[in-house]
N, C-alpha and C positions, 0 to 999 in steps of 0.2 A: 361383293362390293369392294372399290378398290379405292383407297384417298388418293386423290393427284393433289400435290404440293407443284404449284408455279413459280420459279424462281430464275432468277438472273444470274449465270454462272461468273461474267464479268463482269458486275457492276464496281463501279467505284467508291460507292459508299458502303464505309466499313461499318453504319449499323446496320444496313439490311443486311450485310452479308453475316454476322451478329444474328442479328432475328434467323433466317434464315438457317444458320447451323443449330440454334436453339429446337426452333420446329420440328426438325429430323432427328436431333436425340434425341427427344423426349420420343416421338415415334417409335424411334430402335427400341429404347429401353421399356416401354410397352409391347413391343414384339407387335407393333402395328403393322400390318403389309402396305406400301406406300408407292406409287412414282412419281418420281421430279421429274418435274417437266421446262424443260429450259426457255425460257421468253426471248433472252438474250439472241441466241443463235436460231430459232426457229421463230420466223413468222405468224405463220400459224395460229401457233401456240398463245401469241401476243394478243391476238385480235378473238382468239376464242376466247382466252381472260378475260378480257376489255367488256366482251360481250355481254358474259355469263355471269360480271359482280354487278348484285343489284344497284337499281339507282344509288338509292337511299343509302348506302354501304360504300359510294363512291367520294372521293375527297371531293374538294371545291373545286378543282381542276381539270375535273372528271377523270382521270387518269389512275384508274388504282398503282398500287404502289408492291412487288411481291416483298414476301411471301404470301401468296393467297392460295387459301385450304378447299377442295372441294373432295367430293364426296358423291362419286362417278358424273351424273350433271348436277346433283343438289351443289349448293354453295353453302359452307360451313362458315367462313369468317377468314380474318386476316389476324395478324400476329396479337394485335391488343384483341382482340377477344380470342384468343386462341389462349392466354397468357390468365385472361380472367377466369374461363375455364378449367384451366390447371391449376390454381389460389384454390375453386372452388370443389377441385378432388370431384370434375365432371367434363374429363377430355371425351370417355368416349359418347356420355349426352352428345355433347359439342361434335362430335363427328359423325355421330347417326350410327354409331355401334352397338349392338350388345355387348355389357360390360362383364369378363370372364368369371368366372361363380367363384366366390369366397374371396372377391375382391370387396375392399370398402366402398365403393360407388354401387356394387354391388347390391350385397346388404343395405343402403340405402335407398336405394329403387325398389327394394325390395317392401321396405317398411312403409315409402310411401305409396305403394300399391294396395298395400294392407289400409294404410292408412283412410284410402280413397274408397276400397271394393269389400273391405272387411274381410274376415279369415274366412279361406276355404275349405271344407271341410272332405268332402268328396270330388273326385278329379283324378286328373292326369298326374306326370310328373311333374310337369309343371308346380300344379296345385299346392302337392306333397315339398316344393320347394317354398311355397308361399307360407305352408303351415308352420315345415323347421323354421324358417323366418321369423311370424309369429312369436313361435314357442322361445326363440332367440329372443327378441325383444321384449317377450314377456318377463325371461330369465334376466335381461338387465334393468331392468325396472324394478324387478324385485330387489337384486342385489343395489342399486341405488337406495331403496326403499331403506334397508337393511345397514349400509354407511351411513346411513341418516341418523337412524335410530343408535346405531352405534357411539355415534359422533355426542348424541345427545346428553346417552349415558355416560360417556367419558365425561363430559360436561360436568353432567349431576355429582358424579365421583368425584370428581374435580373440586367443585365447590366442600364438598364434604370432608373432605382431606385436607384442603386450605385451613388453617388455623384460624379463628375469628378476626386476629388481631391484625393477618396481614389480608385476609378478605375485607375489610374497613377501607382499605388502601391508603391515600394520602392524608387522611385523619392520622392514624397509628404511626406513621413514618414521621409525620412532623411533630408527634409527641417525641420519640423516642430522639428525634434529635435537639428539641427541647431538652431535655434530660443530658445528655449527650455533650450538649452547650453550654449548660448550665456550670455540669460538672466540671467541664475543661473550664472554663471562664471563673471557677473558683481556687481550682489546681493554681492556674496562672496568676492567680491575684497573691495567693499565698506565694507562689516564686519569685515575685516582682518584689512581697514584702521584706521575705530573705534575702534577695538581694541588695535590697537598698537601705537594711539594716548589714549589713556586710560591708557596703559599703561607706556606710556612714562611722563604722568600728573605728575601719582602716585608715579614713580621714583624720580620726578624733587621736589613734594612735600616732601618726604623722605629726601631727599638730603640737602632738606632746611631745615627742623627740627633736620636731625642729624649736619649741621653745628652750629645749634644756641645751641643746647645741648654742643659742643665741646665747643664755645665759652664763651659758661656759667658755663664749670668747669674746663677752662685755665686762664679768669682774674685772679680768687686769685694767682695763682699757680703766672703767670706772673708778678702783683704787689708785691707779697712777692721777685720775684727775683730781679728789679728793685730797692727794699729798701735797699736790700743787697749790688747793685749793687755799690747804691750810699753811703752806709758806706763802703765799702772796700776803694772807692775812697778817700772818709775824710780822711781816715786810711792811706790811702800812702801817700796822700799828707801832713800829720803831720812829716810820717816819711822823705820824700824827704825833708825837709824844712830846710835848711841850719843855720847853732848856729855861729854867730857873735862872731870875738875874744873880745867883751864885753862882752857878756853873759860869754863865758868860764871862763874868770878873777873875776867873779861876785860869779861861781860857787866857784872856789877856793879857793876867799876870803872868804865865807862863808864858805869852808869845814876847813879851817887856825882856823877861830873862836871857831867852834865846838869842836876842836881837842885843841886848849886849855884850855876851858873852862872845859874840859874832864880832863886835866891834871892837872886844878887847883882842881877839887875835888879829885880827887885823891889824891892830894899832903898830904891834912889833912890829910885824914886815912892812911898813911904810916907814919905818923908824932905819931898819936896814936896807932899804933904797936908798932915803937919802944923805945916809953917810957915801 
């Protein structure tokens, strides 16, 4: 059986030609046997395509579109299902192949074969391929079985080795940061009180240094006013202090004497002018 790939060697749109190069590598690297069949440049080729893709597989325009996959005259599909097939790890389904033995699609067909006709016991080779299959899929079923049970016991271990207090979960965590909080929130109470008797020290020693300063450059100021104080007082009290009609009479007698004694000198040098 031989795939023919239909394709356009000159087209101008860069995603078929895209699709197109995809189709054939993945063929290579399958070591699929293939021929491209050119639409572009043959005829032919064209109108056998055209032909041979079913209705229902033909766009709105009727006109398929390459890359389209066939499968000597069966039709296989065009690039989106050709593309879903290979997601689904089922190109050679998809091409009407038998899939090569110890391949994973393989093994797959294999187990849905079992799945359908049940183990064979007696048989060909065939058969004997259907039974290692079997006995495969038995073997991972068990070892499934067996991570299970594994998985569980870790589990149980698990829980066992877990401490009660952190098995509780967020019960246990929000105590211990209760406690936690508690404790700092007491810590900080007492550092806040240290400090603010530190600082209240420091004040109270400040306070007492800038009064002794005050009081140290207000004596003089104070003393000098006090001196003052007490000569203003001398000073009114000289002037309040009441003059005795003796003293007055004592005065005028003395100012009587003066004022003659004035007049007697005078008297000469008016005596020697007018000679």
């Amino acid at each position: 059986m031989v795939i023919k790939v239909f394709l356009a060697s000159s087209s101008g749109s860069t995603a078929i030609k895209k699709k197109q190069q995809d189709v054939l590598g993945f063929l290579e690297a399958l070591k699929v046997d293939y021929a491209s069949l050119d639409i572009a440049c043959n005829e032919d080729n064209r109108m056998w395509m055209r032909e041979n893709v079913p209705v229902e597989k033909k766009p709105t325009n009727g006109i398929p579109l390459p890359p389209q996959i066939f499968n000597e005259e069966s039709y296989c599909g065009d690039y989106e299902t050709f593309f879903d097939a290979k997601e689904d790890n089922a190109v050679f389904a998809f091409l009407g192949l038998p899939p090569p033995p110890g391949s994973k699609e393989a093994k797959e067909a294999e187990n849905a074969f079992i799945l359908e006709n049940g183990p064979v016991e007696n048989g060909t080779v065939e058969n004997e391929t259907v039974e290692n299959g079997t006995d495969d899929a038995e073997d991972e079923e068990n070892l499934e079985a067996e991570e299970v049970e594994e998985e569980n016991l870790d589990d149980d271990s698990l829980k066992r080795e877990v401490p009660m207090e952190e098995f509780n979960g967020d019960e246990h965590t929000d105590e211990v940061e209760a406690e936690v909080g508690g404790e700092t929130g007491e810590e900080a109470a007492e550092e806040d009180a240290a400090a603010e008797e530190k600082v209240a020290k420091e004040e109270e020693e400040e306070a007492v240094e800038n009064t002794e300063e005050a009081a140290e450059d207000t004596a003089p100021v104070k003393q000098e006013e006090a001196q003052e104080e007490v000569e203003d007082e001398e000073a009114k009290g000289e002037d309040d202090h009441p003059v005795s009609e003796g003293e007055e009479d004592l005065g005028s007698e003395e100012e009587e004497e003066l004022r003659q004694l004035e007049e007697e000198e005078e008297a000469p040098e008016q005596e020697e002018e007018d000679e």
